[in-house]
SERO-4910 file (N, C-alpha, C, O; in steps of 0.05 Angstrom, whole numbers):
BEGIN
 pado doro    nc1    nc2    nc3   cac1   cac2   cac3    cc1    cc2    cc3    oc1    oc2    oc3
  Unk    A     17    -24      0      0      0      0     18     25      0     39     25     12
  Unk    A      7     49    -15     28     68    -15     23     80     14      3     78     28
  Unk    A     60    101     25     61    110     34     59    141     38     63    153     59
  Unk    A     49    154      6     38    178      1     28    185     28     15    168     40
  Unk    A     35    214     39     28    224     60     -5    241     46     -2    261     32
  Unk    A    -34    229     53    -49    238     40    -58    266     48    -51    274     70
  Unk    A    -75    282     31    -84    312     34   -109    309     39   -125    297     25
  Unk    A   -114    329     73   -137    317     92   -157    352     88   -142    372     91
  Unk    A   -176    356     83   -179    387     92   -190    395    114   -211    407    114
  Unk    A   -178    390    133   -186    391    163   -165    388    184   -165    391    209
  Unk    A   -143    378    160   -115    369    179    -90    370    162    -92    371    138
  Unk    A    -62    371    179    -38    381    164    -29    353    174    -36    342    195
  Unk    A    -12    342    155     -4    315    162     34    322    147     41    333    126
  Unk    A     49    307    169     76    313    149     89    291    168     79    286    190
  Unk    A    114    278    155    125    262    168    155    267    163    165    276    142
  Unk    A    174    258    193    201    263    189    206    258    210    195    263    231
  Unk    A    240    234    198    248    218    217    232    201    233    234    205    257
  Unk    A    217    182    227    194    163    232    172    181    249    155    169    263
  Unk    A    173    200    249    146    210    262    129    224    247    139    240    231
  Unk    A    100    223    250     83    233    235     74    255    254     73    250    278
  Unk    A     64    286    243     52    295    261     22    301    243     19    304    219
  Unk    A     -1    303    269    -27    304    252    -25    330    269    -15    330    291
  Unk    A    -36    356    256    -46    373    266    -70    385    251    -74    388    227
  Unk    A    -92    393    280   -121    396    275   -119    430    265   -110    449    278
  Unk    A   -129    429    239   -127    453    226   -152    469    212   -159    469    189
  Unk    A   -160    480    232   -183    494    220   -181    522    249   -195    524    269
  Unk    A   -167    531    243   -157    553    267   -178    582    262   -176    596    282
  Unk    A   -191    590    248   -203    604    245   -230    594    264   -242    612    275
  Unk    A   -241    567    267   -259    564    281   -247    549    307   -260    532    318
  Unk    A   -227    556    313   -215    549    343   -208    512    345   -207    499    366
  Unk    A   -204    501    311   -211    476    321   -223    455    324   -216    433    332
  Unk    A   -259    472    309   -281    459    325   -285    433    298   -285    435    273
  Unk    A   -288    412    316   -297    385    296   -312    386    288   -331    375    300
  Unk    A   -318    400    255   -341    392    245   -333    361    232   -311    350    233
  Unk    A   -359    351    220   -364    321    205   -343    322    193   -329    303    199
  Unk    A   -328    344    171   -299    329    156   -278    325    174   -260    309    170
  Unk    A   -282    341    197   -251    326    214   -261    301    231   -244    286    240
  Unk    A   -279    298    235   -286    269    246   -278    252    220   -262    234    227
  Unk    A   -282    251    199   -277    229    180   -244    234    167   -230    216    157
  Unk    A   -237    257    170   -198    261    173   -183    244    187   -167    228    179
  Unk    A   -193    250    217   -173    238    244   -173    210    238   -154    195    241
  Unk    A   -207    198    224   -203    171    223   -182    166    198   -162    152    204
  Unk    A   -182    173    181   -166    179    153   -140    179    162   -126    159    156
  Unk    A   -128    199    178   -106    197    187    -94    177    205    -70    174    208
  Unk    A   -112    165    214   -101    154    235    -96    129    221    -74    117    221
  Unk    A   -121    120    205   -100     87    190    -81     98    166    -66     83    155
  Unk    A    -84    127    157    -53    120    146    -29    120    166     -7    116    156
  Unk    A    -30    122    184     -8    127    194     -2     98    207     21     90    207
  Unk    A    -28     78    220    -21     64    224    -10     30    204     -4      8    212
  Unk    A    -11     42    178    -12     27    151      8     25    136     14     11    117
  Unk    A     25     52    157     52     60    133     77     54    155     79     62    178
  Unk    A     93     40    142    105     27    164    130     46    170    143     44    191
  Unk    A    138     71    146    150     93    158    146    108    182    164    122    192
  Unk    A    116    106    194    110    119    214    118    100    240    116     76    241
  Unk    A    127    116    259    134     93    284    123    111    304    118     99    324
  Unk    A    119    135    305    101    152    330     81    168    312     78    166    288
  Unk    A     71    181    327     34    195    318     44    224    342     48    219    366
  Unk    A     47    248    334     44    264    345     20    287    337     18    299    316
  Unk    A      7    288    354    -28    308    350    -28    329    365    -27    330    389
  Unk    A    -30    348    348    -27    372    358    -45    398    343    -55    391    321
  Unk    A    -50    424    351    -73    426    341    -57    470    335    -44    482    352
  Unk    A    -65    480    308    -53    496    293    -75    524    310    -96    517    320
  Unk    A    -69    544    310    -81    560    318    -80    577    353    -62    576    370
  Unk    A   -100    588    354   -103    590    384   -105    572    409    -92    572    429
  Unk    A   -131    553    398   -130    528    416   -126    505    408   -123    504    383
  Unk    A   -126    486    418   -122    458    411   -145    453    389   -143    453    364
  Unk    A   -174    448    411   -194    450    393   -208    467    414   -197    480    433
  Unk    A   -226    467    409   -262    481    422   -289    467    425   -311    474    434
  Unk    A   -272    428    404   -293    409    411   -301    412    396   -292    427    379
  Unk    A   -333    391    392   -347    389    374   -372    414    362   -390    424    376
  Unk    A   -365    419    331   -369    441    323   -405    452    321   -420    444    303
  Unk    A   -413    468    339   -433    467    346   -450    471    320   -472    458    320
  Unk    A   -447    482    303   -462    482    268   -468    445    265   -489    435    258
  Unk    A   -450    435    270   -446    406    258   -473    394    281   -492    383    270
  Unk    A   -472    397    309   -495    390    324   -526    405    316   -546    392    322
  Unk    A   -529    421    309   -549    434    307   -562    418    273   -586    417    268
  Unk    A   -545    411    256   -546    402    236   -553    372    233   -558    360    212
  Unk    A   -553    361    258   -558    330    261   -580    320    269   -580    296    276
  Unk    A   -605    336    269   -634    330    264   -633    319    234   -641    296    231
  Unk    A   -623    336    208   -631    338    191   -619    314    180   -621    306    157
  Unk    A   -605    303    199   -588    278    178   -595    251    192   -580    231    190
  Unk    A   -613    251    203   -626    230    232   -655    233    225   -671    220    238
  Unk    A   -666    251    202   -705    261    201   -707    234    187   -690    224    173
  Unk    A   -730    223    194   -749    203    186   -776    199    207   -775    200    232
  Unk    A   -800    195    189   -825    194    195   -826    176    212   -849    177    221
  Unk    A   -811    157    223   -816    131    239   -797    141    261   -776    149    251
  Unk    A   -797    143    288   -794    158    311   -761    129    312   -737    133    311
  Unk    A   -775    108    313   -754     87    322   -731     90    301   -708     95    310
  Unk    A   -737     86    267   -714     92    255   -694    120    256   -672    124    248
  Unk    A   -708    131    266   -692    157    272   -678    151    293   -654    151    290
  Unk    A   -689    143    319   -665    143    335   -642    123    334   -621    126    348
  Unk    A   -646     98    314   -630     78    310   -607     97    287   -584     89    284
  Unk    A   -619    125    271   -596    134    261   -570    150    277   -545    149    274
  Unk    A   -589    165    297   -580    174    311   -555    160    329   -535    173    335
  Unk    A   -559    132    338   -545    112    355   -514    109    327   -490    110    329
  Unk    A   -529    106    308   -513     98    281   -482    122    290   -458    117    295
  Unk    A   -495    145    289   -477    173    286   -475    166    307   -450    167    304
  Unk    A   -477    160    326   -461    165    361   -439    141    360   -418    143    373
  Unk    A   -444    120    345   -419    104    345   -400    111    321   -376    107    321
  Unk    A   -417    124    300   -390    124    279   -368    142    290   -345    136    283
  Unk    A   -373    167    308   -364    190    320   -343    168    344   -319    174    346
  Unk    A   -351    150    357   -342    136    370   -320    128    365   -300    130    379
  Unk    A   -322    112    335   -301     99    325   -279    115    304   -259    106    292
  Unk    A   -293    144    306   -261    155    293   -246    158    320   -222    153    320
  Unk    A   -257    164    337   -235    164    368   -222    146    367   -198    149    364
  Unk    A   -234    120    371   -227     98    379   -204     93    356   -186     79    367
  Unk    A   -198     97    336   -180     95    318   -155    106    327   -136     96    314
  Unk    A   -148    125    347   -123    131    355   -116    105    371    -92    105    377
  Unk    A   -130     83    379   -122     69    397   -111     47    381    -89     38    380
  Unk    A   -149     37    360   -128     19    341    -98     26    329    -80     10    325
  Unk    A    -98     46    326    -65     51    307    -49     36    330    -52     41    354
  Unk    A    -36     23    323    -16     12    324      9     25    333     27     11    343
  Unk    A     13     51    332     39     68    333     31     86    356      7     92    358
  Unk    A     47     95    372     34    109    388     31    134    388     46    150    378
  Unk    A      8    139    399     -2    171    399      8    193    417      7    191    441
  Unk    A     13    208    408     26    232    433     13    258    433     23    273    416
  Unk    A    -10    271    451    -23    291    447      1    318    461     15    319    481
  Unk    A     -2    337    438      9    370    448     -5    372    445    -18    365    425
  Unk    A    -16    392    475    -45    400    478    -35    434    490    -18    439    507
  Unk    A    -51    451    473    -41    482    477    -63    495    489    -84    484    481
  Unk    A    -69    519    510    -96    526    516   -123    507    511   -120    486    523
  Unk    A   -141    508    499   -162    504    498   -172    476    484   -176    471    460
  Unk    A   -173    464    503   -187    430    506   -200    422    513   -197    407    532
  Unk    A   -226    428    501   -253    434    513   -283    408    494   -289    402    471
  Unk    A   -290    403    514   -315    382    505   -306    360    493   -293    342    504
  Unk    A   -315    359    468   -286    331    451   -267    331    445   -256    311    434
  Unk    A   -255    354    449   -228    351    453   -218    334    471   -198    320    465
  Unk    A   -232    333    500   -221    316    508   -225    282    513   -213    264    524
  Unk    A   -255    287    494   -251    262    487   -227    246    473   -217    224    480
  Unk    A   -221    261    454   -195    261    434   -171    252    445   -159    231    440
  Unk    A   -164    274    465   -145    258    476   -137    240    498   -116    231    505
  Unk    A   -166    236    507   -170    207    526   -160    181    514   -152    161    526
  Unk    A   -162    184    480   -154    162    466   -128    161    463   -119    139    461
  Unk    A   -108    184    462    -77    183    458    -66    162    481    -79    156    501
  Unk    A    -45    153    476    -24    140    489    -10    153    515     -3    144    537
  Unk    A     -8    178    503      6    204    532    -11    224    514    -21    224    491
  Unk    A     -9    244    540    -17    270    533     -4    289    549    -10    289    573
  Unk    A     21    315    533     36    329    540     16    359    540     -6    360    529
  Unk    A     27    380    554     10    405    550     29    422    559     49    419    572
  Unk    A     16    449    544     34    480    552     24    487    578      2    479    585
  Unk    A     42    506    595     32    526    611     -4    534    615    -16    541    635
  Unk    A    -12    531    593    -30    551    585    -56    541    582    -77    554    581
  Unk    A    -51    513    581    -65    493    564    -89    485    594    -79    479    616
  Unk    A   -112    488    591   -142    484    611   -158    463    598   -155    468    574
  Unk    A   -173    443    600   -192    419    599   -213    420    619   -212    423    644
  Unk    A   -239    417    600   -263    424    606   -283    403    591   -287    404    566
  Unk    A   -297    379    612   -313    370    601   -343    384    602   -360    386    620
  Unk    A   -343    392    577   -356    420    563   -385    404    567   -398    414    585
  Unk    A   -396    384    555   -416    375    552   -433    390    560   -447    407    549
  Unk    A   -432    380    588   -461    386    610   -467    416    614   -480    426    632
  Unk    A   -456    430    595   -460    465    594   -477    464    570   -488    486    567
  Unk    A   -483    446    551   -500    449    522   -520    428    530   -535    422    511
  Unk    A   -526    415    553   -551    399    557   -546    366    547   -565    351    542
  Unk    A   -526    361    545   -520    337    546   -498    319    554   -476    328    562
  Unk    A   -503    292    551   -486    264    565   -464    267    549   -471    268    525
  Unk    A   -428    269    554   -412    258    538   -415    235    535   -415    218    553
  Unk    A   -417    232    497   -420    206    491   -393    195    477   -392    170    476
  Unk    A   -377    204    470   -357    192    455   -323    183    467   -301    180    456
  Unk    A   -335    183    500   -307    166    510   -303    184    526   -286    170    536
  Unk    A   -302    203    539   -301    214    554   -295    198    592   -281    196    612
  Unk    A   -320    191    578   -333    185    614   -327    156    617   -327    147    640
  Unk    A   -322    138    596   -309    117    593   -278    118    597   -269    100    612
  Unk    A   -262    132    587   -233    126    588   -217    144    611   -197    137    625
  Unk    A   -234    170    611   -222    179    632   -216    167    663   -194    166    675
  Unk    A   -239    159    670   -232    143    697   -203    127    703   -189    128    723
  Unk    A   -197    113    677   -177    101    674   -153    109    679   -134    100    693
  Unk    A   -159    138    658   -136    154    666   -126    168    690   -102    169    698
  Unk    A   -144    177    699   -138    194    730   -140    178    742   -118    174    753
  Unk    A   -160    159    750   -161    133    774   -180    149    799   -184    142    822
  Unk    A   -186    168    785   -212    177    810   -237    173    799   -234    176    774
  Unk    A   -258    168    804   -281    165    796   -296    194    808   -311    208    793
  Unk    A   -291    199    831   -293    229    848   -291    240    833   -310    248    820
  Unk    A   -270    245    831   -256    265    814   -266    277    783   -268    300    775
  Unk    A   -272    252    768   -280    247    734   -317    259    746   -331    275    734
  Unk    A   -321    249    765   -356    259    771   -359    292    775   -376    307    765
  Unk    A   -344    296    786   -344    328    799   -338    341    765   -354    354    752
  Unk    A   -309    333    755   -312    347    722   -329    344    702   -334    357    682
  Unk    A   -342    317    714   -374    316    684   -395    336    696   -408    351    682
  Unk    A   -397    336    731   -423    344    732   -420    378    736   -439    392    742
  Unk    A   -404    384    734   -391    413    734   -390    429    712   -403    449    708
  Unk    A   -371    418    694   -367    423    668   -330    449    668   -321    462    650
  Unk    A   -321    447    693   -306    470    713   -276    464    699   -273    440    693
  Unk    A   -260    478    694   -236    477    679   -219    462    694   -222    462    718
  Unk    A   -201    449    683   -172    438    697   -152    450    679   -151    447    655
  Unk    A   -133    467    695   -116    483    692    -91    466    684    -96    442    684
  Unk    A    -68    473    676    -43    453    662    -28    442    692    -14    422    693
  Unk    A    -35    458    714    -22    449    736    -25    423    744     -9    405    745
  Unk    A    -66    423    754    -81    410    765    -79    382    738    -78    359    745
  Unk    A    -79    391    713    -78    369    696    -50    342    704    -52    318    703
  Unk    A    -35    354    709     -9    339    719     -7    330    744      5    310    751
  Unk    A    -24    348    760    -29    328    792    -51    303    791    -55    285    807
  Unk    A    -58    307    775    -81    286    768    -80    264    753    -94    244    750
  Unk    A    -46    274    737    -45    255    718    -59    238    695    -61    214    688
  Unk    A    -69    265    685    -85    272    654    -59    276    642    -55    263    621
  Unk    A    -41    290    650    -22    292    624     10    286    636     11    291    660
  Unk    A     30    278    627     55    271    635     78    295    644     98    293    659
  Unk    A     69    313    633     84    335    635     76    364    625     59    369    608
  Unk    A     86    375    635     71    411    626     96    419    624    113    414    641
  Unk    A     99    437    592    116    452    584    110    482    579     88    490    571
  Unk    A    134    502    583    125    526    594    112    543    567    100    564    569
  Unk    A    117    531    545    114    546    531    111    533    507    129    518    502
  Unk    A     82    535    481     76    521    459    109    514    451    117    492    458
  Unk    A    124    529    438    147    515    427    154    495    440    163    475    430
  Unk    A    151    502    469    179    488    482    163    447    485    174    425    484
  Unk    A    132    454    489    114    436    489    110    423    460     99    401    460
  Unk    A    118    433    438    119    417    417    143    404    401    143    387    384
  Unk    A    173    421    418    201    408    416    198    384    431    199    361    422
  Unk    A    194    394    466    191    369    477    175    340    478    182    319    488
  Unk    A    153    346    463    143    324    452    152    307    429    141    285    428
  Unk    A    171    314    411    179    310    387    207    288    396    214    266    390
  Unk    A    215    306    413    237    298    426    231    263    440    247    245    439
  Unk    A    196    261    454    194    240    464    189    219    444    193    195    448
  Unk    A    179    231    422    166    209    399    190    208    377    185    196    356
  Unk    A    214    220    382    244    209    368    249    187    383    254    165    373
  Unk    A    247    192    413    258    162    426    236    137    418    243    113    415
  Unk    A    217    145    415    198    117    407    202    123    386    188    143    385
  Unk    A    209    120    368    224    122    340    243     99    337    244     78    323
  Unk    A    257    111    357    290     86    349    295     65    369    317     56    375
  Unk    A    259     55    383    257     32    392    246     11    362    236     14    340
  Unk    A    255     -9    378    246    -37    361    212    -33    352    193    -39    367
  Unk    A    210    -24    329    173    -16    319    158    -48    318    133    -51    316
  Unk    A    175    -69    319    153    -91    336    148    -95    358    126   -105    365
  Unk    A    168    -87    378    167    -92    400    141    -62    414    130    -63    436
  Unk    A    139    -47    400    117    -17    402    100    -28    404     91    -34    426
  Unk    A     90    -36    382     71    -41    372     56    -54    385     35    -46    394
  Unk    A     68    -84    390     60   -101    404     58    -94    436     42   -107    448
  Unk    A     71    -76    449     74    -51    481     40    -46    479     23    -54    495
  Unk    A     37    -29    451     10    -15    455     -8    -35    460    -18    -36    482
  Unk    A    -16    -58    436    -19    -79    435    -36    -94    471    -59    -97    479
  Unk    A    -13   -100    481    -18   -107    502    -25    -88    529    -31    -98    551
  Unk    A    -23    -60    523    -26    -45    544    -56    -36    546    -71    -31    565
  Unk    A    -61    -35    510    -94    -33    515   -107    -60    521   -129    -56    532
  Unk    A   -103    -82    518   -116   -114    528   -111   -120    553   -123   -139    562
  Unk    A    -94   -106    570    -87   -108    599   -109    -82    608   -123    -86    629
  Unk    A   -112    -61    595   -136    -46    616   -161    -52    621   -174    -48    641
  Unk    A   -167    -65    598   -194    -72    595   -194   -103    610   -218   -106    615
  Unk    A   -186   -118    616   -182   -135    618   -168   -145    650   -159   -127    664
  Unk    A   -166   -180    662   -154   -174    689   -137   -186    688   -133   -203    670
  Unk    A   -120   -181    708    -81   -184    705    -81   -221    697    -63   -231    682
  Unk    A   -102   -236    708    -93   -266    690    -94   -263    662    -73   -266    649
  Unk    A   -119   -254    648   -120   -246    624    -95   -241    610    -83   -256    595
  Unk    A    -91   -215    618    -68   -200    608    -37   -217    605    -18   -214    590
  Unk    A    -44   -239    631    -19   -257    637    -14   -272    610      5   -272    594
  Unk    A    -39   -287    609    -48   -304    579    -41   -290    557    -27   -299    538
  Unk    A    -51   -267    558    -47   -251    524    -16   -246    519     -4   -255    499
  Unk    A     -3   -231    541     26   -230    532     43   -251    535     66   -244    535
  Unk    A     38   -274    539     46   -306    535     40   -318    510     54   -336    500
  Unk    A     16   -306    497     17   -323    473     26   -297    448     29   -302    424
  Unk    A     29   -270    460     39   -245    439     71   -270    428     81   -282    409
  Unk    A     76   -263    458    114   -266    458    111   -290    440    123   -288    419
  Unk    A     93   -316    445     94   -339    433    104   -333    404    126   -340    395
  Unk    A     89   -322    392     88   -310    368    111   -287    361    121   -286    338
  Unk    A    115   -279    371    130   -245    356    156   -248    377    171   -231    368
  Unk    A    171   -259    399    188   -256    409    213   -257    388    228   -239    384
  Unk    A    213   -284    376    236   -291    359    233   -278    331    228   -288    310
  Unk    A    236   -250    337    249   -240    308    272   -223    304    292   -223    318
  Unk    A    269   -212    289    303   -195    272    311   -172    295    333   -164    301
  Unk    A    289   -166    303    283   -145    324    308   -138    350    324   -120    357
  Unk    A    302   -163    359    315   -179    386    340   -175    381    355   -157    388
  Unk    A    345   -200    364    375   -206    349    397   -175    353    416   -171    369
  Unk    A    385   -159    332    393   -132    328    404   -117    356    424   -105    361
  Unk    A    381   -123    369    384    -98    396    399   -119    413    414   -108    430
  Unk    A    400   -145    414    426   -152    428    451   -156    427    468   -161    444
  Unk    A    453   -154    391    481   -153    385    493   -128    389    516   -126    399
  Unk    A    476   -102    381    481    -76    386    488    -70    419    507    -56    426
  Unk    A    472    -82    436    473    -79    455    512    -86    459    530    -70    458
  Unk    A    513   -116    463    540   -123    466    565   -107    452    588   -103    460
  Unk    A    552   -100    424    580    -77    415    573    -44    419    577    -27    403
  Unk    A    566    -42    439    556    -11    441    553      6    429    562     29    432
  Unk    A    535     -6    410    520     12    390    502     12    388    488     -2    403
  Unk    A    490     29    369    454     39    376    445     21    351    458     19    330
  Unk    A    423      8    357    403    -21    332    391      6    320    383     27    329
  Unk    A    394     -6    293    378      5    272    359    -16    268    366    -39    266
  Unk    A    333     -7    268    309    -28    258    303    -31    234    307    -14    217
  Unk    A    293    -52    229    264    -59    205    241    -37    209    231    -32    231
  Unk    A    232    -22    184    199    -18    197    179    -33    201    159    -23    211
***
């Protein structure tokens, strides 16, 4: 399959030195996801996870804010794409759109490569759905998260209230920001462990991220892969489970070129160059 880096209009896609960066590009409207960047991110995300040049996913978003969430024209517009005379088929379209919206998220997870959110000021509503799905999530100084929902009269539906718990490990905590809707500041984001690190400043937050997704770069891209692989089947899942799955991964994928490489390199102290 080619590795043509494709042309998204909703997103800047460029790759260098095994990293891809996706950035959300519609900065004039702060961001906001309408329907073509929901069907982009999914676009992007299996090229990236398809092209075996790519070995990290860095997401990051062009403008003032990150995003501003889901683009309220695009909600107000989803009667008209859900109308039918039969009350039940309408809401079965409706369920239709709440999972397809589901599964462009969920596509940062399938990818295979891992995801790294730079998150700048404003991360608001699905935005953070968005980056509940990344792998890590880095942020500027500046950078605030707001589960926006419950200020427009409704349930986050697209992962939100599902993955976050995971992430922070408070349930308290994830309740008070759904039923509030109340900002978390770049401080409070790092005490909570929403994000890995806060950098003082957009550059310094998009060097330093680049910087982390070079080192997952010039690891073994089977041995990644297969990391993510098992890190999402170990959450969902309980530590026997997880025992089983990475017993029969290794079964499979231990003995390759991979290994070999990084232990010969290892013994002559030098750095393994991989396979993609």
């Amino acid at each position: 399959m080619s590795d043509a880096i494709p042309t998204l209009e909703t997103l800047r896609l460029s790759l260098a030195d095994k990293v891809a960066t996706v950035t959300l590009n519609r900065p004039d409207k702060a961001n906001a996801m309408n329907w073509q960047m929901w069907q982009d991110i999914r676009s992007a995300m299996q090229w990236a996870d398809r092209t075996p040049g790519v070995r990290a996913v860095v997401l990051q978003g062009e403008g003032k804010h990150f995003t501003s969430g889901i683009d309220l024209t695009m909600m107000m517009g989803l009667q008209g794409q859900i109308q039918d005379d039969c009350d039940g088929r309408m809401r079965e379209k409706l369920r239709a759109l709440i999972l397809e919206l589901q599964d462009t998220l969920t596509s940062l997870e399938r990818c295979r490569k891992p995801v790294l959110a730079a998150i700048h000021s404003g991360c608001v509503g699905g935005g953070v759905d968005l980056v509940s799905c990344a792998d890590m999530r880095y942020c500027s100084a500046d950078a605030y998260f707001t589960i926006k929902e419950i200020d427009i009269g409704m349930v986050a539906d697209v992962g939100t209230l599902q993955r976050l718990p995971k992430i922070i490990g408070s349930q308290g905590l994830v309740r008070e920001l759904a039923y509030t809707g109340r900002k978390v500041d770049a401080e409070e984001a790092l005490r909570i462990g929403l994000v890995n690190r806060v950098f003082e400043s957009r550059d310094d937050l998009h060097a330093g991220v680049r910087e982390i997704a070079l080192q997952i770069a010039a690891k073994s891209p089977l041995s990644i892969r297969g990391t993510k692989e098992v890190l999402n089947h170990t959450r969902d899942h309980s530590v026997a489970d997880g025992l089983q799955h990475i017993a029969s991964w290794n079964a499979a994928m231990l003995m390759s070129k991979d290994l070999t490489t990084a232990m010969m390199a290892s013994m002559a102290k030098q750095t393994p160059e991989f396979k993609d």
